[in-house]
N, C-alpha and C positions, 0 to 999 in steps of 0.2 A: 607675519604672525609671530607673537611673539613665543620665549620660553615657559615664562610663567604661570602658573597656575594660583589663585591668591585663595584662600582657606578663610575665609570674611565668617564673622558671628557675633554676635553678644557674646560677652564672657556666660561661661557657664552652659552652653548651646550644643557640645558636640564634637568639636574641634579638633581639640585635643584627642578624643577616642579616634576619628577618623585620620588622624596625622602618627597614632599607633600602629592602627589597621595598615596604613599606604607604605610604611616604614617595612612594615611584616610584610608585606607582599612584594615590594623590589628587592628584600633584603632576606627572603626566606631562609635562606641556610643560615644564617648569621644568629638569626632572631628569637629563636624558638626559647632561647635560656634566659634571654633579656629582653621583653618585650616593653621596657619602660627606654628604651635605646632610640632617643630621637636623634641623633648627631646630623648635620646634612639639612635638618628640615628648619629653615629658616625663618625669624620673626621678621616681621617687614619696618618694624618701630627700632630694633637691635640698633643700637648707635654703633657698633665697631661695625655693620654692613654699609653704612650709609657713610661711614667716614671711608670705608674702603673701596665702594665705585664712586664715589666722587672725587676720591684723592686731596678733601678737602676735613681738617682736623673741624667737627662739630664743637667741641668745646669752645672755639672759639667767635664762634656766631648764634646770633636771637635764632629765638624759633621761626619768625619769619624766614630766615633766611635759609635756615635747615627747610623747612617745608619748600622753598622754592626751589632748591635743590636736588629737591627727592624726584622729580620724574625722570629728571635725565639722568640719576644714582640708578635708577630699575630700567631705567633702557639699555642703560652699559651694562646690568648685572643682567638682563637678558642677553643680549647680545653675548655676551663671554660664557654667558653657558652653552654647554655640549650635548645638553639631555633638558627634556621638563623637569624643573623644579617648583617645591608647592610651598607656599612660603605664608604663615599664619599672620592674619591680623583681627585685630578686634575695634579696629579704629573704624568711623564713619567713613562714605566716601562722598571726597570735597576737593574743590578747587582751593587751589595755594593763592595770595595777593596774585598773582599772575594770570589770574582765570586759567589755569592750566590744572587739571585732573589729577590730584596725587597719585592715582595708580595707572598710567596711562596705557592707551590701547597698543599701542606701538610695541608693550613690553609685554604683553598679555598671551594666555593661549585663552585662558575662561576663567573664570571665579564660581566656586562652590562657597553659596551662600546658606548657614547652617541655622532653620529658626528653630527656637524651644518655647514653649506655652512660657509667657511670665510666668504663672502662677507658681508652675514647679521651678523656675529659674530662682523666685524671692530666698526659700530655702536654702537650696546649694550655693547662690551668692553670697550669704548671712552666713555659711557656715565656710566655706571656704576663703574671707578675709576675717573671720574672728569678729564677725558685725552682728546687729542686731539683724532679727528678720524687719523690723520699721525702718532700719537704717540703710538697709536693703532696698526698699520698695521706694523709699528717699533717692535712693542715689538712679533707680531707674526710671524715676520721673526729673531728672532734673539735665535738661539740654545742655549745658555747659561742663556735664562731669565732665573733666581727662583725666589719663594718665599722665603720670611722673612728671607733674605740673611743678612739685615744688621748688622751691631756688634755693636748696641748703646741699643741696650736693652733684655731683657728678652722675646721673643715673644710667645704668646701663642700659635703657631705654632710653627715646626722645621722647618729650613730650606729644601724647596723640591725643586727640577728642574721641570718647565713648558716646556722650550723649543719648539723649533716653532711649529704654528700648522701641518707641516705636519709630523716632527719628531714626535711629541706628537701621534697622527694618527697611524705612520708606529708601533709604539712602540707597542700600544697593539693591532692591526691585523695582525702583526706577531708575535705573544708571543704562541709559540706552546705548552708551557706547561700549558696552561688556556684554560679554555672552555670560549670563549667567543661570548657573543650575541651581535649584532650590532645595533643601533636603531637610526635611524635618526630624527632628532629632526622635521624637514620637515613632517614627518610621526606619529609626536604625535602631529602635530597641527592639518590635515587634515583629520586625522583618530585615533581620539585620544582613542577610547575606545578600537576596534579594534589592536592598538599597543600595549596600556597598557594592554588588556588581553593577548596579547603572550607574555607579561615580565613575567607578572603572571603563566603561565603558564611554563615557559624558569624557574624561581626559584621554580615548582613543589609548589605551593599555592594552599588551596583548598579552594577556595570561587565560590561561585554563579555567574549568569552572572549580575545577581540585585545588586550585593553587587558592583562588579566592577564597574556599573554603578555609582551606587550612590557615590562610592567614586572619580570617575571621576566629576563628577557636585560639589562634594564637594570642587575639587582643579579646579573647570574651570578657566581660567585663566582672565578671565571679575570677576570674581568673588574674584580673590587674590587682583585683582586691586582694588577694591572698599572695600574691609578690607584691605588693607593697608593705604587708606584714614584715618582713624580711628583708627591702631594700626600699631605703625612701624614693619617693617620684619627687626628682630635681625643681618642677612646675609648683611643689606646694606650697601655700603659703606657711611662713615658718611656724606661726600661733597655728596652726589648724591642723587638728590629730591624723588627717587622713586625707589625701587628694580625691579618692576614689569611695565616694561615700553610699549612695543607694543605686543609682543610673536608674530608678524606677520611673514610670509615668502614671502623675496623679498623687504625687505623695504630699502636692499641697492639701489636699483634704484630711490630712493627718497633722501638717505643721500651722497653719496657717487659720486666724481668730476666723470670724465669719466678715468682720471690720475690714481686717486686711485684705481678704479677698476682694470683698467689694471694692475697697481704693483702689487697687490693679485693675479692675476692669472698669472703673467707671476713668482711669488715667490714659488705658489703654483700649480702649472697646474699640473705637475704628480700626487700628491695626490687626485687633486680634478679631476681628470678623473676619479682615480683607483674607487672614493667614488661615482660616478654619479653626479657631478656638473659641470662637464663638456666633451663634446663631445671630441672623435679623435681629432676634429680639434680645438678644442680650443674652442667652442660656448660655454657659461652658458646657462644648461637645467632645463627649468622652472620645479618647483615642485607645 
């Protein structure tokens, strides 16, 4: 078994809050003044971690070859850990030219897999890269989106595949070689302590029902908003006034034409039945 725990979502899905939350709760005495303090919680794409268990400088190799690297990069970085670590990605999950698993079982404890309704995703996406809300719904219909795809510089990221939201989706609830837990982002707003105690408990944690608590009020999300008044959140993108902008569900019914809505579910309807976002018949099911 391995040490790893992989944080898998769409951008915009949850992620991030639930990597504040896990922060707050191993780190509780630490945390309470600085609850924007990820240090420790690792990107799984970071190019200085992949050059660091491989022992092999990335700059100097294609993508292929970084990707065919990466599973035995996360089975040493399992292996040399001493405790579970949970380590974020937003990348699909695919085999490298190798028919080999980029995130393999070997290095694994489980993956918490974080979905969000499109709908309210289009918004917070468009407003968190500085894009349109079309340019938005663009970029999650389109299977070939990556990251830090460009070739004009050095990224501190490797290049990863995003790919649409429901590719990205199908990729890790069908990945039958992971245990994976499913959590709805819908259901850490409305029952937030309640969800976050069965992550807790899904990665075999031993803390208190007090502790969860407290480290829930510690990451409330009224509360990120009003420290990031005061101290930027390092994750922001630079154009974008605020990382931490509504955390509500449903506030596509306020951003979003009647147009755009339809294009989301007529791009995504299968997925988003499979997920409970929408009915048989095509209705969106309030959460």
């Amino acid at each position: 078994m391995g040490n790893i725990i992989w944080l898998s979502s769409y951008p915009k899905s949850g992620n991030t809050w639930f990597r504040l939350f896990i922060k707050a709760l191993l780190y509780s005495n630490d945390k309470a003044d600085n609850p924007f303090d990820l240090s420790g919680l690792h990107g799984a794409t970071m190019r200085w971690l992949i050059d660091f268990y491989s022992g092999v400088e990335t700059s100097d190799l294609s993508q292929l070859e970084i990707d065919n690297l990466r599973p035995d990069c996360y089975r040493s970085m399992s292996e040399n850990l001493e405790e579970l670590c949970f380590v974020k990605t937003h990348e699909i999950s695919k085999t490298n030219s190798n028919k080999k698993p980029i995130y393999p079982s070997q290095a694994t404890r489980g993956v918490i897999c974080f979905l969000r309704n499109p709908l309210d995703i289009a918004g917070s996406y468009a407003h968190h890269f500085s894009i349109s809300i079309d340019e938005a719904i663009g970029r999650m219909q389109d299977e070939q989106l990556y990251y830090y795809s460009e070739s004009n510089g050095l990224w501190p990221q490797i290049r990863h595949q995003i790919g649409s939201w429901s590719t990205h989706a199908a990729s890790w609830l069908d990945n039958k070689e992971l245990k994976v837990k499913v959590v709805k982002y819908e259901d850490m707003v409305n029952d937030t302590f309640t969800t976050f105690s069965e992550l807790v408990e899904f990665c075999d944690l031993d803390y208190s029902i007090e502790e969860v608590q407290q480290a829930s009020r510690n990451c409330h999300f009224d509360k990120l908003q009003e420290h990031e008044k005061g101290q930027p959140f390092l994750e922001k993108f630079p154009k974008t006034e605020s990382f931490f902008r509504k955390g509500k569900v449903g506030s596509w019914k306020e951003e979003l034409t009647t147009d755009q809505a339809d294009q989301i579910i007529t791009s995504h309807k299968s997925m988003m039945t499979r997920c409970g976002y929408l009915t048989q018949g095509g209705e969106v099911i309030a959460h």
